[in-house]
NUKOLTOR-983853 format. One record per residue: x, y, z of N, C-alpha, C, O in turn. Coordinates in steps of 0.001 Angstrom, whole numbers, plus 500000, padded with zeros to 6 digits. Each point is the difference from the previous one (the first is absolute). Last residue first. Example, Ala and Ser with C-alpha at 12.3 -4.5 7.8 and 13.67 -1.06 7.14 Angstrom:
BEGIN
512850497750507080500820501190500060499230501090500730500509501108500169
499781493172499761499110501190500000500900501200500000501036499981500665
This chain:
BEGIN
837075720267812496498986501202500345498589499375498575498954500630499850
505736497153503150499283499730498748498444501250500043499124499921500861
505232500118503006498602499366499783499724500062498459500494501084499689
504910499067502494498351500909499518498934499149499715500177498931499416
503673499310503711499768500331498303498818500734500005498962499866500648
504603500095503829498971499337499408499687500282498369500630500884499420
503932499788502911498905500876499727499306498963499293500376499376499008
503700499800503212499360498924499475498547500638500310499189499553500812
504784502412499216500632499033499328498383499246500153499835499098499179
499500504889502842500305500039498996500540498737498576499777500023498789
499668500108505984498808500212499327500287500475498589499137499692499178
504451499585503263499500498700499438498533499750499761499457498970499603
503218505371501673500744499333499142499049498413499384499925499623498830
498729503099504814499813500285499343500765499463498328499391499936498932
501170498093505334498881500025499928499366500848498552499081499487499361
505054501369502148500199498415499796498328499523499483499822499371498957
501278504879503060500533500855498453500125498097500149501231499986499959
497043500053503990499155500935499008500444500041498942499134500021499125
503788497550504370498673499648499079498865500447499195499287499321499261
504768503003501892500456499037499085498480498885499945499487499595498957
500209504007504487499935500182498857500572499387498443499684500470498907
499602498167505760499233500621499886499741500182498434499130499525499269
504810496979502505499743501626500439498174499883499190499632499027499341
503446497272500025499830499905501543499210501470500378499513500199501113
499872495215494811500604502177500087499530500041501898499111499541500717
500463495944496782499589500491500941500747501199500456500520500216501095
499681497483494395498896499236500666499873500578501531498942499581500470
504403502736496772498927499899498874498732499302500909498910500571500023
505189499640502216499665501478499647498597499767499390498988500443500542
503397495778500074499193500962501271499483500636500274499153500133500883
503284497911495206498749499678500641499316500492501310498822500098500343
505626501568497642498429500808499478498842498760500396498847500412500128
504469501662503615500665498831499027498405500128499256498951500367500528
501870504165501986499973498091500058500207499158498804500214500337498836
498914505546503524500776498904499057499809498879500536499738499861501195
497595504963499068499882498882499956501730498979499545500397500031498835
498413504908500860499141499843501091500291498466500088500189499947501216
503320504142497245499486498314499878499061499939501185500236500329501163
499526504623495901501019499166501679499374498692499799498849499749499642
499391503289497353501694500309499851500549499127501326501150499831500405
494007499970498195500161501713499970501678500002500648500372500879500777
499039494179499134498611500759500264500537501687500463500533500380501043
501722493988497219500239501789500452498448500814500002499120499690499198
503077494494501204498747500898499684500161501530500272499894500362501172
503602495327497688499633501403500867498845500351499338499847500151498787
502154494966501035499412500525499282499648501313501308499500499816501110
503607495695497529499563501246500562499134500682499641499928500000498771
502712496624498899500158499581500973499203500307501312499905499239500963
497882500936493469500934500860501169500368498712501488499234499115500379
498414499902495235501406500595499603500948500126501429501148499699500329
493838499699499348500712498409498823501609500414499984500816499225499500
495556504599502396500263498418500634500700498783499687500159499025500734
499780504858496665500345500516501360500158498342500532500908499168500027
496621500967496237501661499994499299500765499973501765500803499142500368
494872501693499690500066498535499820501380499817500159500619499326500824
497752505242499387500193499377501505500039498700499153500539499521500998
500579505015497048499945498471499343500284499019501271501061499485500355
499692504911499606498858499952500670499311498695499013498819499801499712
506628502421501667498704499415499389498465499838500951499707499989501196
506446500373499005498717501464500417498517499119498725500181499879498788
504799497930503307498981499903498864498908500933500844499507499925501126
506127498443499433498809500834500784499241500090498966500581500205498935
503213495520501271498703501309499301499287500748501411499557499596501076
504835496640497481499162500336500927499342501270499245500430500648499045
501305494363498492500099501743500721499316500616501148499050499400500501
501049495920497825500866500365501257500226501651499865500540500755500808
497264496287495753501219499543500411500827501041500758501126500422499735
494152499730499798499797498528500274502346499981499915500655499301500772
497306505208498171499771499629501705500711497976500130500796499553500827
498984502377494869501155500430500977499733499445501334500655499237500710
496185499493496300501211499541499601500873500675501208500417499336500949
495952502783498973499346498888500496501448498735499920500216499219500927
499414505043496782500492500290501367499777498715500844500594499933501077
498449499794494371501380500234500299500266500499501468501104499856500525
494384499324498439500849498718499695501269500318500481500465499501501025
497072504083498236499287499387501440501392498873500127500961500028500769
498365501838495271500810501146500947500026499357501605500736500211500964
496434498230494890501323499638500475500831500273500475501037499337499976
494340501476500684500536498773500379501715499775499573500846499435500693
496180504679498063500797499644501775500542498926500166501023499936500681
496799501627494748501641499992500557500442499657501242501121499616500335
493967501148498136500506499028499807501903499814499701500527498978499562
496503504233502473499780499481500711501099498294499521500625499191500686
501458506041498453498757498468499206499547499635500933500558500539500956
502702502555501639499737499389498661498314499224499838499071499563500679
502714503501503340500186500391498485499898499427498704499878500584498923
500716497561505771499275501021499803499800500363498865499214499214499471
504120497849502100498998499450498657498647501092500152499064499847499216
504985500686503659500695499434498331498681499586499597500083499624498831
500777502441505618498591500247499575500484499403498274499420500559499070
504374499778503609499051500859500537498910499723499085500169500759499046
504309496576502252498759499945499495499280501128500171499711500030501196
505161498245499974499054500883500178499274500249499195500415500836499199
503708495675502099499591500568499044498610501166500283499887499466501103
505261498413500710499017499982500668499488500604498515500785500522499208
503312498159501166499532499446500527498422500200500575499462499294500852
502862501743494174500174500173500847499355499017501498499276499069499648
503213501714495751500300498807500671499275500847501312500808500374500850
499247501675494714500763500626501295499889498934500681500623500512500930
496763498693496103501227500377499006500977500243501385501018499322500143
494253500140500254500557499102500497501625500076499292500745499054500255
496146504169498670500134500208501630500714498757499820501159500416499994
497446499857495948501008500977500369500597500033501558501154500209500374
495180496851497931501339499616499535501344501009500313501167499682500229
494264501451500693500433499399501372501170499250499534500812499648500856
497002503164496185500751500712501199500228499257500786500672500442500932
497539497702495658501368500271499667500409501003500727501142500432499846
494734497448500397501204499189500515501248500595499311501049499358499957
495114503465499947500068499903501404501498498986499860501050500330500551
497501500610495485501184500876500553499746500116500976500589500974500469
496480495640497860501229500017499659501407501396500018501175499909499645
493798500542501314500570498324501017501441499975499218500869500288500823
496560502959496952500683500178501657500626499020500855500887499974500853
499943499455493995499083501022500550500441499972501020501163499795500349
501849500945495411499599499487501399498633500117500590499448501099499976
503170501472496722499214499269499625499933498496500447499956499008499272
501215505100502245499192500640499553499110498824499303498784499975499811
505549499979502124498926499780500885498756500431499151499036499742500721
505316497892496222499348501381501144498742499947500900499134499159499761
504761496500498581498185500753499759500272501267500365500776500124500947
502639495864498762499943501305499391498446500938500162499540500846499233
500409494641503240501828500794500343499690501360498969499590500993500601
496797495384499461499633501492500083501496500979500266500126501223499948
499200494050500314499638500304498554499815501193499431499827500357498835
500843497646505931501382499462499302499551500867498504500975500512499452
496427499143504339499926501150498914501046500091499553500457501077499617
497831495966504159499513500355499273499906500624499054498907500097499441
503130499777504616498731500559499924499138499514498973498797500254500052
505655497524500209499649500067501580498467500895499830499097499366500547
503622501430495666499218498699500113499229499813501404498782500136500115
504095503540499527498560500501499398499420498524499768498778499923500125
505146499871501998499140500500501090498737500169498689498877499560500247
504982499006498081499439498980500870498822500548500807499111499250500404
């Protein structure tokens, strides 16, 4: 039931080898949820992959959250961040500089430096286009 729940009802006999990344990301999080647990921990799950695997790794955590798990999520997938989280901690060189609810966070950051690393984040999301030479 759980490898449907991800997605990979089709994959029960596979080895990892012949898996890709987005798909033995959800079969570590099929494993973690094996133990019934109450809380889940995210560290950085789509760092490492494809650009084009994140989404469904995204999804399944996007599923949990929507039926009531609770999550600590380590990311720098600020959309996913904002669309997911109850919360959102801003950490800066290991100590929480910032927490709030994420519209707040995202449309008016209360510290110094969540608007710099915010500011920088959305020059980026919306880096002008190169000129035609």
């Amino acid at each position: 039931a759980l490898l449907e729940r991800v997605g990979l009802a089709d994959k029960r006999d596979a080895y990892p080898r012949e898996l890709s990344g987005g798909q033995q990301q959800r079969i570590a999080i099929v494993r973690a949820l094996c133990m019934n647990p109450k809380v889940m921990l995210f560290d950085e799950v789509t760092a490492a992959l494809d650009p084009e695997m994140v989404k469904e790794v995204l999804e399944v955590i996007l599923d949990l959250a929507q039926g009531g798990m609770t999550m600590l999520i380590v990311t720098h997938e600020m959309a996913f961040a904002r669309a997911v989280a109850d919360r959102i901690l801003f950490m800066d060189r290991g100590i929480i500089a910032e927490q709030n609810n994420p519209e707040t966070f995202f449309s008016a950051p209360q510290t110094a430096r969540a608007q710099q690393f915010l500011e920088r984040f959305s020059y980026v999301e919306n880096m002008p286009k190169r000129k035609a030479s």
